[in-house]
C-alpha positions as CSV (number, residue, x, y, z in Angstrom):
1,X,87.0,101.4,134.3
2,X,89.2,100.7,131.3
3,X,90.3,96.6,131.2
4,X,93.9,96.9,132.2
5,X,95.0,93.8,130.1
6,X,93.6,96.0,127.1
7,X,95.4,99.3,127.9
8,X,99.0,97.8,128.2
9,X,98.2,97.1,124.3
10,X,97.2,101.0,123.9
11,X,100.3,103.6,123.6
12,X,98.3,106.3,125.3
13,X,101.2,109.1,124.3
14,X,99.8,109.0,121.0
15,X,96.1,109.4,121.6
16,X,94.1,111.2,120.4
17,X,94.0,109.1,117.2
18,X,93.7,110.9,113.6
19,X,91.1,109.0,112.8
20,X,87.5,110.8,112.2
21,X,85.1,110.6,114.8
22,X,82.8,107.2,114.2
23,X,85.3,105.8,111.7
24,X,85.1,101.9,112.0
25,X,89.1,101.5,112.4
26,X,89.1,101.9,116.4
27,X,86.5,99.0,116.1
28,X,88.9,96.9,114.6
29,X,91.4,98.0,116.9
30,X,89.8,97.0,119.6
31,X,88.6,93.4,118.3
32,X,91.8,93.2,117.7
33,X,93.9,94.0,121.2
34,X,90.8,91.8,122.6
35,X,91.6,89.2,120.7
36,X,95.5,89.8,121.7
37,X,94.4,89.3,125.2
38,X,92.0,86.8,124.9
39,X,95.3,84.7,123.3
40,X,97.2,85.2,126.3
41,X,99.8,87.2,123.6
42,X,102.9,88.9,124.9
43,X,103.2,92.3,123.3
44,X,107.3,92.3,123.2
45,X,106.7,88.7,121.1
46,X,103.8,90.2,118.6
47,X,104.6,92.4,115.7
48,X,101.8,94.5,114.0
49,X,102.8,95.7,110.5
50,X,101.3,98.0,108.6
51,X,101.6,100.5,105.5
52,X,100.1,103.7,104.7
53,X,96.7,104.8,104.7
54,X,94.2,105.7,107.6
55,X,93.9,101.9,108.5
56,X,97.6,101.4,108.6
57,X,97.9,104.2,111.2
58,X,96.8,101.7,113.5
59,X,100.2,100.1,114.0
60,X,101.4,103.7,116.1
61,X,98.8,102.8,118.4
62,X,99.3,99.5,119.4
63,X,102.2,98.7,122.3
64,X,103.9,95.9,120.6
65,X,106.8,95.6,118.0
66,X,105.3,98.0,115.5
67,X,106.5,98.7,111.5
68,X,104.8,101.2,109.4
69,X,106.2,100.6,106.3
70,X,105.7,102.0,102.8
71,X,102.4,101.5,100.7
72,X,100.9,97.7,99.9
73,X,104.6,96.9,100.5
74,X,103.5,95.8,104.1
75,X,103.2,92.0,103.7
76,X,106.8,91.7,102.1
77,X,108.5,93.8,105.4
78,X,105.9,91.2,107.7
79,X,107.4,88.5,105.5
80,X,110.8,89.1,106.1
81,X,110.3,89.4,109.7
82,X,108.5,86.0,109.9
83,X,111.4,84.3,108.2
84,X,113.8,85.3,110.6
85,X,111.9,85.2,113.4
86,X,109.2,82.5,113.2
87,X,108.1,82.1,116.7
88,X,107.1,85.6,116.6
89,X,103.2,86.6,116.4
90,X,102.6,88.5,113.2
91,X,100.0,90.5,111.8
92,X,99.8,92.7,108.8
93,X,96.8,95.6,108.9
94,X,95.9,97.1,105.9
95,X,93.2,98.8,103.9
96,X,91.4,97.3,100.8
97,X,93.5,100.0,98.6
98,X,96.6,99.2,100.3
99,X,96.6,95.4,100.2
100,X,94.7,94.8,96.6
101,X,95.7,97.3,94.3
102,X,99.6,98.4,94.7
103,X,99.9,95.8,97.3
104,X,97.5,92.9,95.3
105,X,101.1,90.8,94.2
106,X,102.5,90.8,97.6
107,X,98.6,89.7,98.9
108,X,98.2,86.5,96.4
109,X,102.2,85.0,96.9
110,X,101.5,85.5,101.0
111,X,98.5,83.3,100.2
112,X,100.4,81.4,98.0
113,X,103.2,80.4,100.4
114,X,100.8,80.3,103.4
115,X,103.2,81.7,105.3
116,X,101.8,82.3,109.2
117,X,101.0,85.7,109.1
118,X,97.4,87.1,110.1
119,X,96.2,89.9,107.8
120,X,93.4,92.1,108.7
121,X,91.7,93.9,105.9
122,X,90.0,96.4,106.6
123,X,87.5,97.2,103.4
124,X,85.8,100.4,103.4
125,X,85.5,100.7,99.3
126,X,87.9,103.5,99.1
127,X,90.8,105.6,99.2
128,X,90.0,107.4,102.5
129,X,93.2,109.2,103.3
130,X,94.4,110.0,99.7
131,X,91.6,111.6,98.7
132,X,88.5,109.9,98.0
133,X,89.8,107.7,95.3
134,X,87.8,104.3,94.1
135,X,89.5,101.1,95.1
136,X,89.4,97.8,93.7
137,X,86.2,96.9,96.2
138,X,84.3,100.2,95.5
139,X,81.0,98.9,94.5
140,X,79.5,99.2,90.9
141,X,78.1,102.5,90.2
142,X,79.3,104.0,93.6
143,X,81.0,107.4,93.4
144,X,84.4,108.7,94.2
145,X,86.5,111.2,93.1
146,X,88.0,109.2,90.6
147,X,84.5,107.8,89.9
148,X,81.9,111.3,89.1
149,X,80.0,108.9,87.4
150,X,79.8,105.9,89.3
151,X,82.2,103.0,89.1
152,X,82.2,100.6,86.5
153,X,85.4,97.7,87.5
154,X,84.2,94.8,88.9
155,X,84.9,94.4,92.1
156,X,87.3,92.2,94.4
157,X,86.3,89.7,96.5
158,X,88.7,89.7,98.8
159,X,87.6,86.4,100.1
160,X,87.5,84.8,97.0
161,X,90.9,86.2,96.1
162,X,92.5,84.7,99.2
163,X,91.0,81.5,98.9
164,X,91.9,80.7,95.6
165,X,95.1,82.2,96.3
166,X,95.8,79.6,98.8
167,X,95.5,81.2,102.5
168,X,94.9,78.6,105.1
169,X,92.2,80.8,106.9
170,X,89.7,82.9,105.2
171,X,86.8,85.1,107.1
172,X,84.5,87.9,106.7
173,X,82.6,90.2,109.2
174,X,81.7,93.9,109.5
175,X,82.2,96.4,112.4
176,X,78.7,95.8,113.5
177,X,79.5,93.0,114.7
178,X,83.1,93.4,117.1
179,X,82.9,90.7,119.1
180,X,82.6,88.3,115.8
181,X,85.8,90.0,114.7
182,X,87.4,89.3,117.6
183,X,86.6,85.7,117.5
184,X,87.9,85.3,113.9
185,X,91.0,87.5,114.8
186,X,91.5,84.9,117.5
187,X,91.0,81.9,114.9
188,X,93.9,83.4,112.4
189,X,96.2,84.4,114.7
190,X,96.0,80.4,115.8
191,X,95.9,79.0,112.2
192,X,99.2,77.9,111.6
193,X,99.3,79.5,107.8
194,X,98.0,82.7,106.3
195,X,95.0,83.6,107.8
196,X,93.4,86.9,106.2
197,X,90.1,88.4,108.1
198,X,88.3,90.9,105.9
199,X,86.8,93.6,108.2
200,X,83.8,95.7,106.0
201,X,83.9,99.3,107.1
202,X,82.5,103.2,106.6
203,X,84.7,105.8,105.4
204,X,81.6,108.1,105.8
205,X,84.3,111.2,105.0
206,X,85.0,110.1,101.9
207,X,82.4,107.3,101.0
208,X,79.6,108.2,103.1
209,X,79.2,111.8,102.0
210,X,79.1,110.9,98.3
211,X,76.6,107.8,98.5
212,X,74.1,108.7,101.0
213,X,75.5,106.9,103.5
214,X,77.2,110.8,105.1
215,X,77.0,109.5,109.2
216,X,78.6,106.8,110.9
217,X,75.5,105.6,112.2
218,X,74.2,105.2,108.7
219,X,77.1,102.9,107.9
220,X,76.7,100.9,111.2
221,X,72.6,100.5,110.0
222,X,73.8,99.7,106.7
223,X,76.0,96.8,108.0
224,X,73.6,95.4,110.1
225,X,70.4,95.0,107.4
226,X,73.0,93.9,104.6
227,X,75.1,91.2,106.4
228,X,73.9,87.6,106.0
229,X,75.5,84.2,108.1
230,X,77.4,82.3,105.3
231,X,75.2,79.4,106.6
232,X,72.4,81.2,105.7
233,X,73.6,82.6,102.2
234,X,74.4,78.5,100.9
235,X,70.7,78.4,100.6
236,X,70.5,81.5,98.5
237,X,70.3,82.3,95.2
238,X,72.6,85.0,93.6
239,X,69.9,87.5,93.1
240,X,68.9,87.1,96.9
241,X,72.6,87.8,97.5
242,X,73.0,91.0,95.3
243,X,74.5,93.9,97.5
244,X,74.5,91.3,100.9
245,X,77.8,91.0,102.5
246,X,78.3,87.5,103.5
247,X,79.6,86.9,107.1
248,X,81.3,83.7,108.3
249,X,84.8,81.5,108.0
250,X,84.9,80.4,104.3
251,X,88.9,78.4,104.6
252,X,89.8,76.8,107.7
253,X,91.9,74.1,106.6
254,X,95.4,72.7,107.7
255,X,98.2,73.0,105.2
256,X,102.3,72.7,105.2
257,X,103.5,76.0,106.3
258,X,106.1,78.3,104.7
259,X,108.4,79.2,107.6
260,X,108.6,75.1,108.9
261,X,108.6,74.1,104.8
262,X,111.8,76.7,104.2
263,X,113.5,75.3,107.2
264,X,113.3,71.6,106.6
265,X,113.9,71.6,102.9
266,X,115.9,74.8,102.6
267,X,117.8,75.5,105.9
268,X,118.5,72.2,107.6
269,X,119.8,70.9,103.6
270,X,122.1,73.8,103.5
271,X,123.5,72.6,107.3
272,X,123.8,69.1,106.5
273,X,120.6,67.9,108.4
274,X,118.2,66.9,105.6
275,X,117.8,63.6,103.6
């Protein structure tokens, strides 16, 4: 029988989904309505925002106070709502196209500020709904549409790029492992600061079919030989770590955040209240 607490989370009316059969995204979903629950969150208090792209679909499916805005402009509209409404639980879903390439100067100032916002990445190395296009984290010499040849741009880290960016609370996992992407969905939505959890995913449609990797069960295979504990990877040299995707929480760190800072040095000033 389904979990009640997880179906109130689910709008129903909208299922099925449009997502391919096996794609990761419903993973993710799930990790993270269970980590919803498992926070004792109150869907009429928790906005999910997303923009456009197969993984920002995700917002129509969730039974909270949802915003499907336009493409990488996501984190600005989940700004904006943050700053009026602070107490409110927010957290931005996106794809690796959608927050790093049109959306990669919105990503770095939400670091930046380290304003308290969760955002979920979810990376599967491409342009899934658009057509197959390479993204900044399609691998070197991987093909795409865009890339008949195999790509040759370096890629992203995204964790890298949020952590010297300045977000509060940096992790990494892969849809192999759900119930380790719950638990860092948990930890992010808790940080008090930008948390951003990088979820590595299949687009087996668009990815799969032109890298040998053409079922889902392929991907979920791939995941699970390739990921490596960041404990384990300290003790690793950088050839050892060639084409490994390290799993683990690489920030978790307290710092001044940017709803409290704008309200004690910008608000209560204005009102008379500050030194």
């Amino acid at each position: 029988m389904p979990n009640p607490e997880v179906m109130k989370w689910v709008r129903t009316r909208f299922m099925p989904h449009i997502w391919c059969p096996g794609c990761g995204h419903g993973v993710i979903m799930h990790s993270l309505i269970r980590a919803l629950v498992s926070l004792g969150a109150d869907p009429k208090n928790t906005v999910v925002a997303s923009g456009i792209g197969c993984s920002s679909r995700m917002a129509g499916y969730i039974n909270a106070c949802t915003l499907h805005s336009t493409h990488g402009r996501s984190l600005a509209f989940a700004t904006g709502i943050k700053m009026h409404k602070p107490d409110l639980t927010v957290v931005n879903v996106m794809g690796d196209g959608d927050c790093t390439a049109i959306g990669g100067n919105h990503f770095i100032h939400a670091c930046r500020r380290n304003i308290d916002i969760t955002a979920i990445v979810m990376n599967n190395n491409i342009y899934g709904m658009t057509g197959g296009q390479a993204s900044p984290t399609t691998p070197f010499g991987a093909f795409a549409t865009t890339t008949p040849y195999g790509a040759i741009d370096p890629t992203f880290d995204i964790c890298k790029l949020a952590e010297g960016a300045g977000a509060s609370y940096v992790a990494r996992t892969t849809i192999a492992n759900p119930k380790q992407a719950e638990q860092f969905i948990a930890n992010g939505i808790k940080n008090k600061g930008f948390s951003v959890i990088e979820i590595v995913t299949h687009c087996h449609t668009q990815f799969g079919r032109k890298n040998n990797r053409r079922l889902p069960i392929e991907n979920y295979k791939f995941f699970r030989e390739n990921s490596i504990p960041l404990a384990v990877a300290k003790d690793k040299s950088p050839e050892e770590l060639a084409g490994k995707i390290i799993c683990g929480e690489f920030v978790k760190k307290e710092k001044p955040e940017y709803t409290a800072q704008y309200q004690k040095y910008v608000i209560d000033k204005a009102q008379g209240k500050g030194a």
